[in-house]
C-alpha positions as a printed NumPy array, in Angstrom:
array([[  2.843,  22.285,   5.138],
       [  1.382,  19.567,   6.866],
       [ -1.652,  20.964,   7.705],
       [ -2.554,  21.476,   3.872],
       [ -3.048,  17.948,   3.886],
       [ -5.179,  17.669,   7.109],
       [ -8.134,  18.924,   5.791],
       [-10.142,  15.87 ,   6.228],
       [-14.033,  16.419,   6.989],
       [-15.105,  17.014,  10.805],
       [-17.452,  14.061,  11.872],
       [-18.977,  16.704,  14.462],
       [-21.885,  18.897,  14.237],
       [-20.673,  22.582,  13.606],
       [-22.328,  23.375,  17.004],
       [-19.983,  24.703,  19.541],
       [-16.8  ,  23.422,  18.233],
       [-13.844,  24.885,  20.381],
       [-11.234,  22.812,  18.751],
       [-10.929,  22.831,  15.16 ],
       [ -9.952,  18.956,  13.576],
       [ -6.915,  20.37 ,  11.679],
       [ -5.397,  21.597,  15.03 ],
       [ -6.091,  18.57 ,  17.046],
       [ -4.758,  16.051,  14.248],
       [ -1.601,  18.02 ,  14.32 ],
       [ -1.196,  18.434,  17.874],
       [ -1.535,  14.79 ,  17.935],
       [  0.974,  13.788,  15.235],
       [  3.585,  16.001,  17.129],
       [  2.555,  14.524,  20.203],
       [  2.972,  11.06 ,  18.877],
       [  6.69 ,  12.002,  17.213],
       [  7.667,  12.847,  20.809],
       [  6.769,   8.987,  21.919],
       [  2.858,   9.841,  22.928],
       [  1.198,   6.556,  21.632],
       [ -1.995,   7.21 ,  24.254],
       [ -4.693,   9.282,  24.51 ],
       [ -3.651,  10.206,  27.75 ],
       [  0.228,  11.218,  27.267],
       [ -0.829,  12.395,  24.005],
       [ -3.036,  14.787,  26.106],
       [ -0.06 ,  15.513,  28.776],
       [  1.781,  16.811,  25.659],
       [ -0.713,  19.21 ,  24.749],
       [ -1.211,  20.582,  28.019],
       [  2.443,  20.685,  28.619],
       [  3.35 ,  22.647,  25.28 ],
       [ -0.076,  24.661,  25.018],
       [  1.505,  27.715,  24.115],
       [  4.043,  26.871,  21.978],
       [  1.451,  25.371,  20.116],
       [ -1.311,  27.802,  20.06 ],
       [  1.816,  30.526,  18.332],
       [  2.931,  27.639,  16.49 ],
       [ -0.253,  26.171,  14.606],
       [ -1.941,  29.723,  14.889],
       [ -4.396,  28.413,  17.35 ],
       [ -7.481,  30.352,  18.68 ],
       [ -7.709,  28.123,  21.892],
       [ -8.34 ,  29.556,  24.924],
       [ -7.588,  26.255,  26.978],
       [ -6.222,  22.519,  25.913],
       [ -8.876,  20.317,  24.981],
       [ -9.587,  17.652,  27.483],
       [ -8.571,  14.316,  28.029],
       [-12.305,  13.195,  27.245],
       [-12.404,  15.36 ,  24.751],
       [ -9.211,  14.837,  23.486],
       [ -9.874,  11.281,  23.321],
       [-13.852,  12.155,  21.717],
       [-12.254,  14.017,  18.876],
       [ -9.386,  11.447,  17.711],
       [-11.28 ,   8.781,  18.299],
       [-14.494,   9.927,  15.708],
       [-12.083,  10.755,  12.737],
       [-12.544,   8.421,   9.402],
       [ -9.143,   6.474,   9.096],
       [-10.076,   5.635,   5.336],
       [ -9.861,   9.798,   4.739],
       [ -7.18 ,   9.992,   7.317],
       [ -5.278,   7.309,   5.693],
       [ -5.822,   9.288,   2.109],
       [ -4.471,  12.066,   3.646],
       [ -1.297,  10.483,   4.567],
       [ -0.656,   8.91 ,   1.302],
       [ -1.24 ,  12.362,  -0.625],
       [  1.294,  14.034,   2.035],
       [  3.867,  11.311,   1.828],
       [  3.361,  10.655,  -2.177],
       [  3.865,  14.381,  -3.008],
       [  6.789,  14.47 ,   0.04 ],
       [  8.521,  11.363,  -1.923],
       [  8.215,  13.286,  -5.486],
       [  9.924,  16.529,  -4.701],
       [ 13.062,  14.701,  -2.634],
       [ 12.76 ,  11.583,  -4.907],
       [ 16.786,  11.235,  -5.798],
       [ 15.442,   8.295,  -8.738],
       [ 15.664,   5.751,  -6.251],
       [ 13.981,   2.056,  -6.509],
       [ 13.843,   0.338,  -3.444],
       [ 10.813,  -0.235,  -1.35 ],
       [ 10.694,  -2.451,   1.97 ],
       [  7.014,  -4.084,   2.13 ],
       [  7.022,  -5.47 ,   5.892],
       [  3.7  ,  -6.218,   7.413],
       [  3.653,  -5.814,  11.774],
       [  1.135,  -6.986,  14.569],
       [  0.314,  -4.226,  16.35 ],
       [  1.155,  -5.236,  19.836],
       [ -1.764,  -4.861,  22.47 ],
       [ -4.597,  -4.734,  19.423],
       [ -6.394,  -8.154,  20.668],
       [ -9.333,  -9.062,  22.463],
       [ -9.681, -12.28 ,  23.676],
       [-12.962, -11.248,  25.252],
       [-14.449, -10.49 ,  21.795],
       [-12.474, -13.215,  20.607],
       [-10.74 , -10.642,  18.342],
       [ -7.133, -12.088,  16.941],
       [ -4.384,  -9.116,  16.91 ],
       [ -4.402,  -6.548,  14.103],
       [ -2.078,  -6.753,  11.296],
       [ -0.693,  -3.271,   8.86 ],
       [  1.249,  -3.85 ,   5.783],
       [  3.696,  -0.584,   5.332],
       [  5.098,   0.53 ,   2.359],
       [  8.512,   2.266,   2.893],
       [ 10.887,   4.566,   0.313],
       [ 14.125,   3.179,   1.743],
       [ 16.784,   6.168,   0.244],
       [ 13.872,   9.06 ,   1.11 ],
       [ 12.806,   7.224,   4.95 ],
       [  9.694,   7.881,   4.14 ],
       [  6.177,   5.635,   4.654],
       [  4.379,   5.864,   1.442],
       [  1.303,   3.584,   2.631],
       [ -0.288,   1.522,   5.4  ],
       [ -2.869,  -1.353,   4.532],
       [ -4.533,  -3.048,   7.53 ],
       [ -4.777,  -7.264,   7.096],
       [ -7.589,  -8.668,   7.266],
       [ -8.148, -11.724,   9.373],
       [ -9.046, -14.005,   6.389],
       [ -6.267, -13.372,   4.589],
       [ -2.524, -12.741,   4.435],
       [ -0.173,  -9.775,   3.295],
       [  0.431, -11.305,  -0.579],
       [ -2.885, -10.019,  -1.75 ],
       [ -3.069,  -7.013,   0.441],
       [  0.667,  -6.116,  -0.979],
       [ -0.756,  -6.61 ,  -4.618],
       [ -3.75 ,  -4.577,  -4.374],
       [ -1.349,  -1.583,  -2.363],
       [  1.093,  -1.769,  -5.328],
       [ -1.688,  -1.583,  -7.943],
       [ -3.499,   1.715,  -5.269],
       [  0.003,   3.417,  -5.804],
       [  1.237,   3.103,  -8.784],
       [  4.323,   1.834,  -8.087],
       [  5.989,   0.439, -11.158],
       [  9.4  ,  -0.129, -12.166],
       [ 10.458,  -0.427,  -8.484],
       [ 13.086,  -2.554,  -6.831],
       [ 10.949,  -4.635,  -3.612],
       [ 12.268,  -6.282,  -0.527],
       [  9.59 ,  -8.867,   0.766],
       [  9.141, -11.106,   3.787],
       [  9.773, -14.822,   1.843],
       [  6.359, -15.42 ,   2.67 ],
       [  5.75 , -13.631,  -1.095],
       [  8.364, -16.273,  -2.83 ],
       [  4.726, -18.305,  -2.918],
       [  3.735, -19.631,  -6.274],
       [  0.411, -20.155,  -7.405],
       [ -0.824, -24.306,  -7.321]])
């Protein structure tokens, strides 16, 4: 399940937790399948399905966290061991439904809304890695500023192991070397 995976370490002291990581990071990954891409609707979700979820994930909370808290919680987790966790889910996902397939789509995205022209900060770029036949993501790489999706794309091939594979690319990756 799911929450095998999500066993990434808690960044807060052990003091008065009420709401264990494990419960929140799911919470929030079925509140962002049902179109909750902000703290705050990803809060409305919880408090909306509450007890569904407590029976579902096997929950010991007495109450839905709060949007503060909520927000606190998600926004404190390490997205380099998040990010591991989500390859490890997806890689051992794409190895037991694997039907021998070859294709990968490499596409990298702006993420809309990411920039700040007050810090003079340009808008964040993620390279994705996707098993076409399966559907599944295998990977995410964030872009850099100084630099481009080639070399992120070669070191994300080289992090997964993926040989003998059949690639669509952007042309941008026709590029030869001067």
């Amino acid at each position: 399940m799911l929450s095998d995976y999500l066993s990434i370490p808690d960044h807060r002291r052990p003091q008065g937790l009420r709401y264990d990581l494990c419960g929140i990071l799911f919470a929030t990954i079925l509140a962002c399948i049902s179109d909750a891409y902000s703290y705050r609707r990803i809060h409305s979700f919880i408090k909306i399905h509450f007890t569904e979820l407590k029976n579902l994930l096997g929950l010991s909370w007495k109450n839905p966290p709060s949007y503060r808290g909520l927000h606190k919680i998600i926004s404190g987790v390490n997205a380099i061991e998040f990010e591991q966790a989500f390859r490890k889910y997806s890689a051992d996902l794409y190895n037991n439904i694997s039907s021998n397939s070859f294709v990968l789509a490499c596409d990298g995205k702006a993420l809309r809304g990411s920039f700040d022209n007050i810090q003079d900060k340009k808008m964040a770029q993620l390279l994705s890695v996707f098993a076409v036949d399966e559907r599944i993501i295998l990977a995410h790489h964030i872009i850099d500023e100084k630099t481009n999706e080639i070399p992120v794309f070669q070191q994300l091939i080289t992090e997964l192991g993926l040989t003998g594979k059949l690639f669509t690319l952007d042309a941008m990756h026709c590029q030869k070397k001067p």
